[in-house]
Steps between C-alpha positions, in 0.01 A plus 500: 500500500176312375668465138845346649335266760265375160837420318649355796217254540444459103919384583401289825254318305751428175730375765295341785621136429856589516441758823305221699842280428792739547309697777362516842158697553735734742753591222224514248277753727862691565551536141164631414521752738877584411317567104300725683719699687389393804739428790417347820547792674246701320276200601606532851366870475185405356409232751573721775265828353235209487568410818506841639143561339339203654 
């Protein structure tokens, strides 16, 4: 997972002028997480083991 999120930000960085244009920072944090397999949901999990914890 370390290796893809380095090539997704070596990508973010080639294309950072044309992101900030074309995209919110909501889509753009959606996306990122979408490259990385990560749903909301499974955040919704998370948050609420943390919370659990606490």
């Amino acid at each position: 997972m370390a290796e893809r999120l380095k090539a997704l930000l070596a990508i973010g960085r080639e294309r950072a002028c044309w992101w900030s244009t074309q995209l919110t920072a909501h889509e753009s944090v959606k996306g990122v997480l979408t490259a990385l397999n990560i749903d909301e949901s499974t955040i919704r999990l998370k948050r609420q083991r943390l919370l659990k914890r606490a």
